[in-house]
C-alpha positions as CSV (number, residue, x, y, z in Angstrom):
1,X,-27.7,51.5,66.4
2,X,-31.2,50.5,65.7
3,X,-34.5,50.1,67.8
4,X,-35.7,47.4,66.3
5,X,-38.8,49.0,65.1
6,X,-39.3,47.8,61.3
7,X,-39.8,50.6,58.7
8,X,-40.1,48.8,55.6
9,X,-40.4,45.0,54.2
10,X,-37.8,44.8,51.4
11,X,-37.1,41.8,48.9
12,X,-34.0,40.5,47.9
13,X,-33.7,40.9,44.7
14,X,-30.3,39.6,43.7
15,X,-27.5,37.8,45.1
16,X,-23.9,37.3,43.8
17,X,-21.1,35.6,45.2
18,X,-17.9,37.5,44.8
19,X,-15.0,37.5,47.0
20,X,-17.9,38.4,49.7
21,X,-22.1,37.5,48.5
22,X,-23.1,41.2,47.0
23,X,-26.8,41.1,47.9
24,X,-29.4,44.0,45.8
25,X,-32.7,44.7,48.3
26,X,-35.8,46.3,46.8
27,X,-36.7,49.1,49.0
28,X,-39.7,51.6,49.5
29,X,-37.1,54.1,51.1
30,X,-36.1,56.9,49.4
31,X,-32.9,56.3,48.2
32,X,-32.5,59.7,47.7
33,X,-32.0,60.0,51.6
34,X,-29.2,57.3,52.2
35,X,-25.9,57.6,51.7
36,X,-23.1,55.2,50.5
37,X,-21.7,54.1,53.5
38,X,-25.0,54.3,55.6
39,X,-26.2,50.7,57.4
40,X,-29.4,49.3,57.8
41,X,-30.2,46.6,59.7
42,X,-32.2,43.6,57.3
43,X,-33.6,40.8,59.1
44,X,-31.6,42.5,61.9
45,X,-28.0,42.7,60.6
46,X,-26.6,45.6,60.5
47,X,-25.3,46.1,56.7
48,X,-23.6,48.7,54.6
49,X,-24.9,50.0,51.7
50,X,-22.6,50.1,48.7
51,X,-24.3,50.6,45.8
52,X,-27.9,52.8,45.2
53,X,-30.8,52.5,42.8
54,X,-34.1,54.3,42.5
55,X,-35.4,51.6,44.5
56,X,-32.5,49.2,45.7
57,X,-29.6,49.4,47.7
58,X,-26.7,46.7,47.3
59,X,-24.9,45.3,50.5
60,X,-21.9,43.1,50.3
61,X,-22.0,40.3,53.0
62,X,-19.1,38.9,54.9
63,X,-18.2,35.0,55.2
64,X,-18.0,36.0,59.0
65,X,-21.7,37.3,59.1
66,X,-23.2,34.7,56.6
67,X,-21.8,32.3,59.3
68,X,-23.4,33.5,62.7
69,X,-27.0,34.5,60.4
70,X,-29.8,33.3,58.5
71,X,-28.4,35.4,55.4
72,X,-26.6,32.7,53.6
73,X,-30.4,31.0,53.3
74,X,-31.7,34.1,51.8
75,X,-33.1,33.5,48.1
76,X,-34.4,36.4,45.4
77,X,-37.7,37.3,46.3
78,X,-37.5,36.6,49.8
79,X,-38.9,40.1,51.8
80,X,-36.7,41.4,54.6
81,X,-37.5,43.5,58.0
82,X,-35.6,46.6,56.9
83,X,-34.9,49.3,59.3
84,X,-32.9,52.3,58.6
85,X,-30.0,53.2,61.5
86,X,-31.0,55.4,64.9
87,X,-30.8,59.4,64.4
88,X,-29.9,61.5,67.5
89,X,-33.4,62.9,69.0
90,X,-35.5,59.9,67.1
91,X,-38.3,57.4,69.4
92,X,-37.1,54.7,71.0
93,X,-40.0,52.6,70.4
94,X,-38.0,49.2,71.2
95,X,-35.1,49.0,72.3
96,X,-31.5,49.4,72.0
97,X,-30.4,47.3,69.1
98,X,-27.3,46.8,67.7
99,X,-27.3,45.0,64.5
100,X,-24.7,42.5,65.6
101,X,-26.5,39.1,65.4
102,X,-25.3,36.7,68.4
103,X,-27.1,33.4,66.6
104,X,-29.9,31.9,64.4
105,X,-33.0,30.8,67.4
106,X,-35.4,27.9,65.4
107,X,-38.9,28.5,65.5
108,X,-40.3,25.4,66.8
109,X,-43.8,26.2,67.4
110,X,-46.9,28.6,66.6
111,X,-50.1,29.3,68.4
112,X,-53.2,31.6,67.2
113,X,-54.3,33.3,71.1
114,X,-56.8,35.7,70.2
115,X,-55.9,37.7,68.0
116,X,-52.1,37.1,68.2
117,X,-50.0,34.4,67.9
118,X,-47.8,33.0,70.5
119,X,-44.6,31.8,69.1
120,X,-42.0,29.9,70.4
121,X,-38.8,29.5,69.5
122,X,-34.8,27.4,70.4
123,X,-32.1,29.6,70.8
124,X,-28.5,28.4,70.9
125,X,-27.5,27.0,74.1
126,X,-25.1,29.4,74.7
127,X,-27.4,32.2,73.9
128,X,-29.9,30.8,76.1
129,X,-28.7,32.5,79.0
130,X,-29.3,35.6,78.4
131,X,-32.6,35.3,77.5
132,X,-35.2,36.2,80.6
133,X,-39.3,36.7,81.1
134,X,-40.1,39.9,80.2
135,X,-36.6,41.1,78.8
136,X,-36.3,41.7,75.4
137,X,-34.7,40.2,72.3
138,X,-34.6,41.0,68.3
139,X,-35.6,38.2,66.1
140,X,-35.2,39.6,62.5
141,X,-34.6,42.6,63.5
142,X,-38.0,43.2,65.0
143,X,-37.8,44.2,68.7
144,X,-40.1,41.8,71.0
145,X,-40.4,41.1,74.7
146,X,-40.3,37.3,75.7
147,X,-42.7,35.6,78.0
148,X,-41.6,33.1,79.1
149,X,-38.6,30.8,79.0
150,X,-38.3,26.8,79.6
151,X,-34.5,26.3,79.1
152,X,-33.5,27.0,75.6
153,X,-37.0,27.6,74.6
154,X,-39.0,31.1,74.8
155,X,-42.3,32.3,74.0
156,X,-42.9,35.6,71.8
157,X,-46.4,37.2,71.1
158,X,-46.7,38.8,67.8
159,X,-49.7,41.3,67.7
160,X,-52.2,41.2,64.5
161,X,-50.2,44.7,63.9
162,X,-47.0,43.5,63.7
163,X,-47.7,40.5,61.9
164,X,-48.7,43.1,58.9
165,X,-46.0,45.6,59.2
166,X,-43.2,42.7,59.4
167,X,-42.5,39.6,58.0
168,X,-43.8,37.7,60.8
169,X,-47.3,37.1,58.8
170,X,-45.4,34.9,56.7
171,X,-43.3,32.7,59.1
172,X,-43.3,28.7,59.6
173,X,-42.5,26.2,62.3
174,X,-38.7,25.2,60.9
175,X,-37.6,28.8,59.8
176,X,-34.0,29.9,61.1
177,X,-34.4,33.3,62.7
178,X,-31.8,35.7,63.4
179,X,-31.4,36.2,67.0
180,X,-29.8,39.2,68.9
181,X,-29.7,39.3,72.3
182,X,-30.0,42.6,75.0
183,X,-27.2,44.3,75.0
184,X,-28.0,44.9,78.6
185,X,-28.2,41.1,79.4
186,X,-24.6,40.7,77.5
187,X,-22.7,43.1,80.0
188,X,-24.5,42.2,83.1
189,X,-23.4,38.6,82.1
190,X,-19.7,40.0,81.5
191,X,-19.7,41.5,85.0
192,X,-21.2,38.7,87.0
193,X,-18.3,36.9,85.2
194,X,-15.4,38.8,86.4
């Protein structure tokens, strides 16, 4: 479980397609402190490390999870929003995350208010649902609250902060974003369904 609070910006560094893609991120977490086996969620999956360096970690990457996110687009040298996995007795700064991406949301718009930007961005129609005002999603692994939603479209307002701590600062009208929705949403969906 994560919170979707980023901790670190990492870069891919390598990617190799074996029977699964093998993936090497650049890190400035002590590697020291993770364990083979641990996960952390990049651009809000939840991986496994398999492999440590001084400064890398390797992942391996399922067919199943390059299908449903934006990792089979990832390149070396593109940075990631890292986040290392919930401890018992840690903040809950965001929210409850689970590193299980539902879909890839396009962003489809970007607008400088103050000192923010407001973006907007298409989720998957079937995903669309279970997106309300003032609820909250993970787009990259980054917890955010939404503003406002006009059928598949919602709004997002990314603070000068986060924008510096994330790789938000560096996104485009067009990217393909990794979209999880609220776990909450999910189950009161389920119920209202049975």
């Amino acid at each position: 479980m994560f919170t979707g609070i980023i901790t670190d910006i990492g870069e891919v560094r390598a990617l190799e397609k074996r029977g699964d893609l093998r993936a090497r991120i650049g890190t400035g977490y002590d590697t020291a402190g993770i364990d083979l086996g641990a996960s952390i969620a990049s651009d809000g999956v939840c991986l496994t490390v398999v492999e440590l360096g001084r400064d890398w970690y390797d992942v391996e990457i399922s067919a199943e999870t390059v299908s449903k996110t934006n990792l089979g687009s990832w390149t070396e040298g593109k940075a990631v929003n890292l986040e290392r996995a919930l401890k018992v007795g840690d903040e809950l700064g965001g929210h409850i995350v689970s590193g299980h991406v539902d879909g890839v949301a396009e962003l489809v718009a970007t607008q400088d208010e103050g000192d923010s930007t407001r973006f907007t961005f298409r989720a998957p129609e079937a995903l669309a649902k279970f997106i309300a005002p003032k609820g909250s999603v993970a787009l990259n692994g980054t917890s955010l609250t939404v503003n406002e939603v006009d059928g598949c479209e919602f709004g997002i307002n990314i603070i000068p902060h986060t924008k510096e701590v994330t790789t938000w600062g560096a996104a485009k009208v067009g990217d393909a974003i990794n979209l999880e929705i609220d776990t909450l949403a999910r189950y009161v969906a389920r119920l209202a369904e049975m």
